[in-house]
VEXBA-509741 format. One record per residue (C-alpha): residue number from 1; z, x, y; residue in one letter. Coordinates in steps of 0.05 Angstrom, whole numbers. Example, Ala and Ser with C-alpha at 12.3 -4.5 7.8 and 13.67 -1.06 7.14 Angstrom:
<nodes>
+-----+--------+--------+--------+----+
!   i !     up !   east !  north ! aa !
+-----+--------+--------+--------+----+
!   1 !    156 !    246 !    -90 !  A !
!   2 !    143 !    273 !    -21 !  S !
+-----+--------+--------+--------+----+
</nodes>
This chain:
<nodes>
+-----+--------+--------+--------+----+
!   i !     up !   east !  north ! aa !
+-----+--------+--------+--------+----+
!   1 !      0 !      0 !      0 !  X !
!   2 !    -11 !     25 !     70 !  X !
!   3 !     30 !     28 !    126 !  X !
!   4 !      5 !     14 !    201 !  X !
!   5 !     47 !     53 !    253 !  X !
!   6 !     99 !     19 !    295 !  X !
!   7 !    104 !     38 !    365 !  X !
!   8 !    134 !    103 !    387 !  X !
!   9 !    207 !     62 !    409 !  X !
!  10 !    235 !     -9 !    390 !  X !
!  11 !    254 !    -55 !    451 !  X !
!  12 !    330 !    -68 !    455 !  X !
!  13 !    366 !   -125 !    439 !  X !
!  14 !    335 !   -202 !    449 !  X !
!  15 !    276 !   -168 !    477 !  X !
!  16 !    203 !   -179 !    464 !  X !
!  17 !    182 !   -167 !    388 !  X !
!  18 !    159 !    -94 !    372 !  X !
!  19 !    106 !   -128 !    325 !  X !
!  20 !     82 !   -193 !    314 !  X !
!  21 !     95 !   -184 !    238 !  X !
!  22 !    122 !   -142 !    199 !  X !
!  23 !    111 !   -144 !    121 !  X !
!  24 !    154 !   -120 !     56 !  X !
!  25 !    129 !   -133 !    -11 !  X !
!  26 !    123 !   -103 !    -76 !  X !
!  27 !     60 !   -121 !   -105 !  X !
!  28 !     -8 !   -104 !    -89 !  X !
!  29 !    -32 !   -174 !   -101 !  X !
!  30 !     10 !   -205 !    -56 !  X !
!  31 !     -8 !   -161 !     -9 !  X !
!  32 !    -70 !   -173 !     -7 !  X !
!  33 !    -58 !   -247 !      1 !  X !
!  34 !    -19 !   -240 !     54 !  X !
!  35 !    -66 !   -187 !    103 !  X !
!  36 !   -125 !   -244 !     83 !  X !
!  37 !    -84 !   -298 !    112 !  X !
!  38 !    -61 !   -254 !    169 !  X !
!  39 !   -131 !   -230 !    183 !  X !
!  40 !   -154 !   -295 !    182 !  X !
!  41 !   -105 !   -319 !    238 !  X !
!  42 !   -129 !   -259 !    284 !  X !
!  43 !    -64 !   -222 !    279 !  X !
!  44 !    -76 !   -142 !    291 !  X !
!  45 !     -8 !   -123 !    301 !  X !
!  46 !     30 !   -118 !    229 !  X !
!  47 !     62 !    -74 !    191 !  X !
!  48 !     65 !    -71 !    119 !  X !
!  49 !    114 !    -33 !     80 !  X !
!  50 !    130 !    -29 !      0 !  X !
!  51 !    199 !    -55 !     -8 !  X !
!  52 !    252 !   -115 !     -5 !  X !
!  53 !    309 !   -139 !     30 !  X !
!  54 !    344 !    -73 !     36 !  X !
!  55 !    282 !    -35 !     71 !  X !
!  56 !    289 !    -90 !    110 !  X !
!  57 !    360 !    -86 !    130 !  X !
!  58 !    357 !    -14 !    136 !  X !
!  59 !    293 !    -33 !    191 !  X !
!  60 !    323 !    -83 !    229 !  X !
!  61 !    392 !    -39 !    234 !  X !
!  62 !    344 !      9 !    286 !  X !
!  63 !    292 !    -52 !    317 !  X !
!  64 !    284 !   -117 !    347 !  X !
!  65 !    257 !   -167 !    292 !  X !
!  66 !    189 !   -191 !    294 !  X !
!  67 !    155 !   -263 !    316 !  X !
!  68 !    140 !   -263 !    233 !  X !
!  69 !    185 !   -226 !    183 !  X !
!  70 !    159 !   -240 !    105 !  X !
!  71 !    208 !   -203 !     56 !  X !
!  72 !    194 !   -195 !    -19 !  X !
!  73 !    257 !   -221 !    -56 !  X !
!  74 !    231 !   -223 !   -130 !  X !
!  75 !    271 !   -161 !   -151 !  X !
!  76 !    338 !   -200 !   -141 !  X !
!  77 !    368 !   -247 !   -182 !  X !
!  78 !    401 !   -288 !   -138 !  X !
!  79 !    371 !   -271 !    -70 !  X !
!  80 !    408 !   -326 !    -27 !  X !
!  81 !    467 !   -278 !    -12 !  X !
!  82 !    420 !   -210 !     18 !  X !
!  83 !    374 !   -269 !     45 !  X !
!  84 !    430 !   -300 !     85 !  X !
!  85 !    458 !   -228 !    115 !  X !
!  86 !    383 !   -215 !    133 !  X !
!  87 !    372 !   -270 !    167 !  X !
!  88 !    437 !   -265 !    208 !  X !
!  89 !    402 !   -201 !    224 !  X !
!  90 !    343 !   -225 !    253 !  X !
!  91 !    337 !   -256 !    322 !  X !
!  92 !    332 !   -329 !    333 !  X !
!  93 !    264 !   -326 !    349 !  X !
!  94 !    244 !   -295 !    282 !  X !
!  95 !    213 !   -336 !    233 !  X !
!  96 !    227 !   -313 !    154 !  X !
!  97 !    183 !   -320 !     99 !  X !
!  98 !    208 !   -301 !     33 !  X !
!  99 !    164 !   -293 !    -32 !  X !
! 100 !    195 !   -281 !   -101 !  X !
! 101 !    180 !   -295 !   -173 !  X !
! 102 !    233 !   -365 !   -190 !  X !
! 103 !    191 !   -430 !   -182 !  X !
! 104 !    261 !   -463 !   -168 !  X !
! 105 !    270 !   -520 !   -130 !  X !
! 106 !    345 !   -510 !   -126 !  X !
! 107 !    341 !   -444 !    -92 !  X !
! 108 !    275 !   -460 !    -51 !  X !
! 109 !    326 !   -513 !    -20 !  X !
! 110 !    385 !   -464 !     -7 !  X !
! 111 !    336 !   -406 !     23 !  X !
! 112 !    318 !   -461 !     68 !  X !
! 113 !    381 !   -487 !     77 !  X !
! 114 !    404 !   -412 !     99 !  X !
! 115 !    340 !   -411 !    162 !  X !
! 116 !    286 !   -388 !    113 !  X !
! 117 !    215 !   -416 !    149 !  X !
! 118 !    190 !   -421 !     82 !  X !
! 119 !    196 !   -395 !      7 !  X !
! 120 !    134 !   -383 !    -42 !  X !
! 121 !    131 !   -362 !   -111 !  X !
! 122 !     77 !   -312 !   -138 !  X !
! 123 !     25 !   -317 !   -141 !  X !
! 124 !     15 !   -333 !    -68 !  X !
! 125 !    -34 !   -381 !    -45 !  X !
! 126 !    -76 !   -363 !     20 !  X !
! 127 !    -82 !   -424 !     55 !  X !
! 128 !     -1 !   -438 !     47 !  X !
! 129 !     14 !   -372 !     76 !  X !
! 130 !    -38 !   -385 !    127 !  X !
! 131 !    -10 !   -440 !    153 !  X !
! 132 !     65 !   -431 !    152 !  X !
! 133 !     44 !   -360 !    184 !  X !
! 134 !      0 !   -391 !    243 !  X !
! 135 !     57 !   -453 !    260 !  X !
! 136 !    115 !   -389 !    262 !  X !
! 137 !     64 !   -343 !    312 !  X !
! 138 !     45 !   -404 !    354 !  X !
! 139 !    116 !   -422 !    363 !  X !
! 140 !    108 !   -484 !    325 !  X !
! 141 !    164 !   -472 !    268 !  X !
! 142 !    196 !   -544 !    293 !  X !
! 143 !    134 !   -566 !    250 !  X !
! 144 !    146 !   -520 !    204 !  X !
! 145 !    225 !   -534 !    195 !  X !
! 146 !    258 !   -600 !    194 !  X !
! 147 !    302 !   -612 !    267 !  X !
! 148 !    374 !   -588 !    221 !  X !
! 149 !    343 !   -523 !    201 !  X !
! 150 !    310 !   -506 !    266 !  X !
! 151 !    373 !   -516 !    304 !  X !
! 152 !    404 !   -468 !    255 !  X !
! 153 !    359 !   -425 !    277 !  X !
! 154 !    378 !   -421 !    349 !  X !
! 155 !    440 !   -379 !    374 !  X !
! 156 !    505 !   -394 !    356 !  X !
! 157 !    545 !   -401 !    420 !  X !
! 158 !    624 !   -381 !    435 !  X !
! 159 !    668 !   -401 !    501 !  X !
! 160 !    711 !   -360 !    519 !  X !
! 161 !    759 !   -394 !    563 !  X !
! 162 !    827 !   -359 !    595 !  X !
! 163 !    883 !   -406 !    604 !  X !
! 164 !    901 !   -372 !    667 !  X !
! 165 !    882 !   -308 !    698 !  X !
! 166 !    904 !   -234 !    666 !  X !
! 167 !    911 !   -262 !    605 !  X !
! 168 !    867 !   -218 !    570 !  X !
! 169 !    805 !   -268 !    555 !  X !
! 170 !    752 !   -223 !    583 !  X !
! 171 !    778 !   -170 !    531 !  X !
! 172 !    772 !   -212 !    476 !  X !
! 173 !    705 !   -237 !    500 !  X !
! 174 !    675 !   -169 !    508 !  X !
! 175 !    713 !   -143 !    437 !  X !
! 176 !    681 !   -201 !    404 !  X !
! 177 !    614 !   -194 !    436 !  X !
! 178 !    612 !   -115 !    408 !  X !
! 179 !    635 !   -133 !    344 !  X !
! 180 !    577 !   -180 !    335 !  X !
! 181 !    541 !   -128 !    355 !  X !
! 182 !    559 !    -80 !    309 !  X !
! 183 !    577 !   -105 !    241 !  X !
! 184 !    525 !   -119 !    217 !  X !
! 185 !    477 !   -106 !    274 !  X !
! 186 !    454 !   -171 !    300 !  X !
! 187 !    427 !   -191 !    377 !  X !
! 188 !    477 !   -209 !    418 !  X !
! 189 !    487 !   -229 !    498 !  X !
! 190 !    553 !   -224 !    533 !  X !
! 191 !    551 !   -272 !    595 !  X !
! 192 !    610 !   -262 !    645 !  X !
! 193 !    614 !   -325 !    705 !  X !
! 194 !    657 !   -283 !    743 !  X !
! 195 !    604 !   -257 !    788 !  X !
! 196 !    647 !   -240 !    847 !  X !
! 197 !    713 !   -212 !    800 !  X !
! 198 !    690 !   -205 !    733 !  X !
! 199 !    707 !   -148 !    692 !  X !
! 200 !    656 !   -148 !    626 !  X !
! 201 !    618 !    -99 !    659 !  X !
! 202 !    675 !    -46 !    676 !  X !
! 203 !    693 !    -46 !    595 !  X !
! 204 !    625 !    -48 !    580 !  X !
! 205 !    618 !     17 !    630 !  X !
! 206 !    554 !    -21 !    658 !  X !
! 207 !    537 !    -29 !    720 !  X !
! 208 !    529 !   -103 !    741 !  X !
! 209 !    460 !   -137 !    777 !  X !
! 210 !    444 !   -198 !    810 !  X !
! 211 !    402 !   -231 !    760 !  X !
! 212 !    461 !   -268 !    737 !  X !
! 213 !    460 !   -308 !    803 !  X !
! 214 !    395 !   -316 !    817 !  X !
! 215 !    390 !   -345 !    740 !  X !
! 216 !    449 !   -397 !    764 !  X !
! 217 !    419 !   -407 !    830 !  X !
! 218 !    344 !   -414 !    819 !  X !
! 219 !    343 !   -438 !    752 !  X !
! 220 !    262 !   -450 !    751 !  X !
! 221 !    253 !   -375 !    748 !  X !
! 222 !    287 !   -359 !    689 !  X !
! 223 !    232 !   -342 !    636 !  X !
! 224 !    226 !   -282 !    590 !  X !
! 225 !    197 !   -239 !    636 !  X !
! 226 !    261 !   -253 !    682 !  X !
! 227 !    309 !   -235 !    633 !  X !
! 228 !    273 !   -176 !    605 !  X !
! 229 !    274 !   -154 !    674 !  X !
! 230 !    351 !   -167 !    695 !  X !
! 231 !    387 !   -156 !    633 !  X !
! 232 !    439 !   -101 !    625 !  X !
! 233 !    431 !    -68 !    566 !  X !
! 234 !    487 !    -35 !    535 !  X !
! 235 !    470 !    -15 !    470 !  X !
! 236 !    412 !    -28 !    412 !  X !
! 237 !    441 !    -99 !    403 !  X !
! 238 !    487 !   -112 !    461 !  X !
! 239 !    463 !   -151 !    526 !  X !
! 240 !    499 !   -161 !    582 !  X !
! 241 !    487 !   -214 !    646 !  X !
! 242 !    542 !   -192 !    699 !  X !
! 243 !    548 !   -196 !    774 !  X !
! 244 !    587 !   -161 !    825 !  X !
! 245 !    577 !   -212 !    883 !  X !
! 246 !    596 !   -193 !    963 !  X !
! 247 !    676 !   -224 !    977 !  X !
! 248 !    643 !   -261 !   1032 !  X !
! 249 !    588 !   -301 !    991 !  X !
! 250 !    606 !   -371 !    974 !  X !
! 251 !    569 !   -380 !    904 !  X !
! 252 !    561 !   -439 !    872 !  X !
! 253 !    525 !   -474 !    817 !  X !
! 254 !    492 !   -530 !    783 !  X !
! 255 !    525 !   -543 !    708 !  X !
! 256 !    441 !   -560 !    694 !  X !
! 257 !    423 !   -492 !    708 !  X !
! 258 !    475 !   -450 !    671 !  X !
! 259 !    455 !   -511 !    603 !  X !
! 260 !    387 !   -480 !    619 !  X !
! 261 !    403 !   -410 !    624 !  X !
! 262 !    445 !   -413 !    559 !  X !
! 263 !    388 !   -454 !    517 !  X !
! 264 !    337 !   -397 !    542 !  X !
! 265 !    389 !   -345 !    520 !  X !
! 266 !    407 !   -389 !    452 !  X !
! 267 !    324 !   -381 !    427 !  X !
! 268 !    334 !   -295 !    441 !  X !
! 269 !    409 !   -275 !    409 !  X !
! 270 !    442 !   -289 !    347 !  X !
! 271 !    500 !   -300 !    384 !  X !
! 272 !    520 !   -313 !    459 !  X !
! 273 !    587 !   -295 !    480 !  X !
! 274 !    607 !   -331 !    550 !  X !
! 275 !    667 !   -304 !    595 !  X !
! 276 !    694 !   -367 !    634 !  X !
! 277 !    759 !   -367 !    686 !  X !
! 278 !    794 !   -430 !    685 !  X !
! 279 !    775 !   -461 !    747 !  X !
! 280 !    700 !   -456 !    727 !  X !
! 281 !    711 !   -482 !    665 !  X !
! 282 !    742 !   -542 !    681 !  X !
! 283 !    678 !   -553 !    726 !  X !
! 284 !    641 !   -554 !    660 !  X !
! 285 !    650 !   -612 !    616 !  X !
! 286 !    581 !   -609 !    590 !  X !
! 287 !    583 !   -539 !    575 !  X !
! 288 !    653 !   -539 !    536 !  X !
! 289 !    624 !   -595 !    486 !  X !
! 290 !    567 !   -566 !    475 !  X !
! 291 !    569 !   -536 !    396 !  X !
! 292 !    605 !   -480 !    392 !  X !
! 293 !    656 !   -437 !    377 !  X !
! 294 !    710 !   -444 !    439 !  X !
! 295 !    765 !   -394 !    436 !  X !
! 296 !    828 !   -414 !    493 !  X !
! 297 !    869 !   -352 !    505 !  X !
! 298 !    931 !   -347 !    534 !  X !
! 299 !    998 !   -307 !    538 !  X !
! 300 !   1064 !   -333 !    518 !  X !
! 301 !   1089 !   -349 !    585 !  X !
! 302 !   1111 !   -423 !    607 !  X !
! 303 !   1058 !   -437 !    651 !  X !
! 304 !   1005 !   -409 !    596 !  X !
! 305 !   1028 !   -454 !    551 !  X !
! 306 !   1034 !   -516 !    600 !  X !
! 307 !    955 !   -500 !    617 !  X !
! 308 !    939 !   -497 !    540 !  X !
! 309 !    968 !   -566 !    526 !  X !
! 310 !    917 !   -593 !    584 !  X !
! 311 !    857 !   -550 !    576 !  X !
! 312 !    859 !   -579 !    497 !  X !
! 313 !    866 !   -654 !    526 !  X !
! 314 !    804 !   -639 !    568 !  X !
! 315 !    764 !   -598 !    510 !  X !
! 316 !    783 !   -664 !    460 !  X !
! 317 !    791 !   -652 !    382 !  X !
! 318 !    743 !   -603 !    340 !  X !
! 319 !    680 !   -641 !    310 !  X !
! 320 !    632 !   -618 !    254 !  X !
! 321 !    592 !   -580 !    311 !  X !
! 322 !    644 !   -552 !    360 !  X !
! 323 !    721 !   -515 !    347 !  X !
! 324 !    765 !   -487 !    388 !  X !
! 325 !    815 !   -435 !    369 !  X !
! 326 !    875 !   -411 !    408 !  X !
! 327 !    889 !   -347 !    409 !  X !
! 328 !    967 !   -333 !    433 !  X !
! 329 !    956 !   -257 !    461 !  X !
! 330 !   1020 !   -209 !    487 !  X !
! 331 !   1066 !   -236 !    445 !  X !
! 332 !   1134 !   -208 !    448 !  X !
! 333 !   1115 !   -182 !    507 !  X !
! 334 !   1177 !   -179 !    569 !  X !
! 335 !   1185 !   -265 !    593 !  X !
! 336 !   1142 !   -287 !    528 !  X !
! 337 !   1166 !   -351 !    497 !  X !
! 338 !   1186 !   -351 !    427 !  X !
! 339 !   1131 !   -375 !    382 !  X !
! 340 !   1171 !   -439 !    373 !  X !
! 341 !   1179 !   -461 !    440 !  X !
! 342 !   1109 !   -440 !    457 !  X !
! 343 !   1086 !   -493 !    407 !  X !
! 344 !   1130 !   -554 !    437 !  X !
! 345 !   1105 !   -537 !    503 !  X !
! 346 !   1030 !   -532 !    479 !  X !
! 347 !   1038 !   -580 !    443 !  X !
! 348 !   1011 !   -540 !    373 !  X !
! 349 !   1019 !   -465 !    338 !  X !
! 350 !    964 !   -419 !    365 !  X !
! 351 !    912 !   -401 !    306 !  X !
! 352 !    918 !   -321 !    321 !  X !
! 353 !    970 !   -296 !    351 !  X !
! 354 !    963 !   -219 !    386 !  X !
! 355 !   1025 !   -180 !    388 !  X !
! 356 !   1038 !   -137 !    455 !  X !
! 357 !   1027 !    -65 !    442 !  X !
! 358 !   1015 !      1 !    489 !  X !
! 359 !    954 !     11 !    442 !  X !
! 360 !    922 !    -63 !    463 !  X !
! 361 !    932 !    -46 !    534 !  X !
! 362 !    903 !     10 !    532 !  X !
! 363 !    843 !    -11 !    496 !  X !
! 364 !    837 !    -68 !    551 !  X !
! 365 !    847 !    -13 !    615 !  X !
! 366 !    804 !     33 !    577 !  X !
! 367 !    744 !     -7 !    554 !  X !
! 368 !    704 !    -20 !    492 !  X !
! 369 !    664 !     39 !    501 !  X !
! 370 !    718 !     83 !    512 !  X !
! 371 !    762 !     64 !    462 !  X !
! 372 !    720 !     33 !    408 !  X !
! 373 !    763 !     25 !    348 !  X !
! 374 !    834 !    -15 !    369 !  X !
! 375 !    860 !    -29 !    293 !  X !
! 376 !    916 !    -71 !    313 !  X !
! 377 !    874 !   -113 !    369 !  X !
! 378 !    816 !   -121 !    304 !  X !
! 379 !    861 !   -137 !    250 !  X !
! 380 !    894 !   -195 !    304 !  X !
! 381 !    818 !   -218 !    320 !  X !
! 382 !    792 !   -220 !    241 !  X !
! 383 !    800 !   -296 !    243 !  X !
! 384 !    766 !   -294 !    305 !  X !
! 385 !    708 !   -258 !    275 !  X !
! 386 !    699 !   -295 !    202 !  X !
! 387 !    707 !   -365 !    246 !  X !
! 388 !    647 !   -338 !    295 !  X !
! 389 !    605 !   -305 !    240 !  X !
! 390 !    617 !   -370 !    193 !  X !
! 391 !    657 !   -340 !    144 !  X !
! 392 !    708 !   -367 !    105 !  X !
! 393 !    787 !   -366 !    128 !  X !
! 394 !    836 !   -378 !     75 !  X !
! 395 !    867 !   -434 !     90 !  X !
! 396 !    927 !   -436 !     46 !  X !
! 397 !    966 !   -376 !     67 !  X !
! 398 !   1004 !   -370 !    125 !  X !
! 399 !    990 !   -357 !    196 !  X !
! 400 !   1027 !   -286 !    197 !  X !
! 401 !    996 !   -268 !    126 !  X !
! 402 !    931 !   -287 !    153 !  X !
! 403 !    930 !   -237 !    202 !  X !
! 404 !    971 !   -185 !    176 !  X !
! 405 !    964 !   -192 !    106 !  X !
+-----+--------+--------+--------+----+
</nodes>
């Protein structure tokens, strides 16, 4: 099998595809099939490669994923687990075909249950290929999904909403965000709407722009071309949107745009993290029901856990699409209220609680990128993580266990 050269770099994270799309199978036949169909449809910029899902992996560790990713899964046995982490990988954007040698309708169904575009059994047929090919490059993969899968497909979005100020939200947001990033690599956008005080930026050691605001402000412009242009990028899979506004400069906003803004941003990343202070949040009622994953921090002190109890009357009970989670941080830190009477006056026991240590403050006055690995601030956001990344949280054991365990 041949290979056609990629491009000297890959573009950073949620950018524009190095290649339109990008090939790994096993089999010369299939092959073949596939460049026919490709050819067919006009498309010149592909890249084939002899491999599976772990080429792939490897790949997509070091690149942007392509418009069209079609992944040869026929030397696994069960390929739903490598197929799931792969396309957790990939960008929203992406579609992914899978090919393999089962003519099962049970796992055809849980590939696309898991955001597979499509599944085919060898030997291929050309003009099925063709077709779910051409409705993925033309954009048209509502067509080619039904409306459950193809919101699946679209970025999974977390609030991150600080009960009061200091209270150590925009640490969590931005230790989340480069988590996401990170393990396993996956595209991710950090959005902080503190653009005249916001601090995602200084632990990101970025320096902040104005495309934030003029995204907010002048919502028709925001396109592709806009973001590719005022993005921060902070690492291979870490965006950043932050502002720096003048003291002076009354900014304000329409809830519309930032809904626009975020479904633009929800089609590029896997995930999109979103920094909120109180008093914008509470000027969002559209935005906090949204589905997501909406994560209320606060310390332990009285008026902290007065604000919690009313923040969760205005955010309502979780649904099937949207949970929040409380995180308690500082505990046991100098005026913190014992866990118990925390809970009476917010009126339920936080999911995670974060203990007060020198080595979280300093991680939180240092930065991400500065201090990188925080073992004690990780451990206390695991929960955090597996809820985000959809992974399982045992239940039955307690909430101490749970995070120290």
């Amino acid at each position: 099998m041949s290979d056609i050269a990629a491009p000297p770099s890959a573009p950073l994270a949620g950018s524009a595809s190095a290649h339109n799309a990008l090939v790994y199978v096993r089999d010369s036949d299939s092959e073949g099939v596939i460049r026919q169909a490709l050819s067919d449809l006009g498309v010149s910029d592909v890249t084939f490669k002899t491999g599976g899902v772990s080429a792939a992996l490897a790949d997509l560790s070091e690149r942007s994923s392509p418009r069209l990713l079609i992944v040869d899964v026929s030397d696994l046995r069960d390929p739903t687990g490598p197929a799931t982490e792969l396309i957790g990988q990939c960008e929203p954007s992406t579609g992914v075909v899978l090919i393999g040698q089962s003519n099962d309708i049970r796992l055809y169904r849980a590939l696309r249950e898991i955001g597979a575009a499509e599944y085919f059994f060898k030997p291929l047929v050309s003009a099925l290929v063709s077709r779910t090919c051409n409705a993925i490059l033309k954009d048209e993969r509502a067509s080619a999904l039904d409306s459950g899968q193809h919101a699946a497909r679209a970025g999974k979005l977390i609030l991150v909403v600080g009960a009061r100020g200091g209270v150590g939200a925009t640490t969590v947001a931005v230790r989340t965000a480069w988590r996401l990033s990170e393990h396993p690599p996956r595209p991710v956008v950090l959005v902080d709407l503190d653009l005249q005080f916001g601090d995602a930026a200084l632990q990101l050691d970025a320096s902040p722009g104005h495309a934030l605001r003029e995204a907010l402000e002048r919502a028709e412009r925001v396109d592709d071309l806009f973001l590719e242009r005022g993005i921060i990028h902070v690492s291979k899979r870490l965006d950043l949107l932050a502002a720096l506004e003048p003291l002076d400069d009354k900014i304000t906003f329409e809830e519309d745009a930032l809904l626009s803004l975020l479904d633009t941003l929800r089609r590029r990343y896997r995930y999109v993290v979103v920094d909120l202070q109180p008093a914008c949040a509470v000027t969002l009622p559209r935005v906090l029901h949204l589905p997501s994953v909406l994560i209320l921090v606060s310390d332990a002190g009285l008026a902290s856990a007065r604000e919690v109890g009313r923040l969760r009357q205005m955010i309502g009970p979780n649904s099937p699409e949207r949970a929040t989670m409380h995180i308690l941080n500082k505990s046991g830190a100098a005026g913190a209220l014992p866990l118990q009477e925390f809970a009476r006056g917010a009126g339920q026991t936080p999911d995670v609680i974060i203990p007060w240590s020198r080595e979280i403050a300093d991680a939180g006055n240092m930065g991400v990128k500065a201090k990188p690995d925080c073992a004690v601030l990780d451990r206390a956001l695991g929960p955090v993580f597996a809820r985000v990344a959809g992974e399982k949280v045992e239940p039955g054991r307690s909430l101490l266990s749970r995070l120290f365990g």
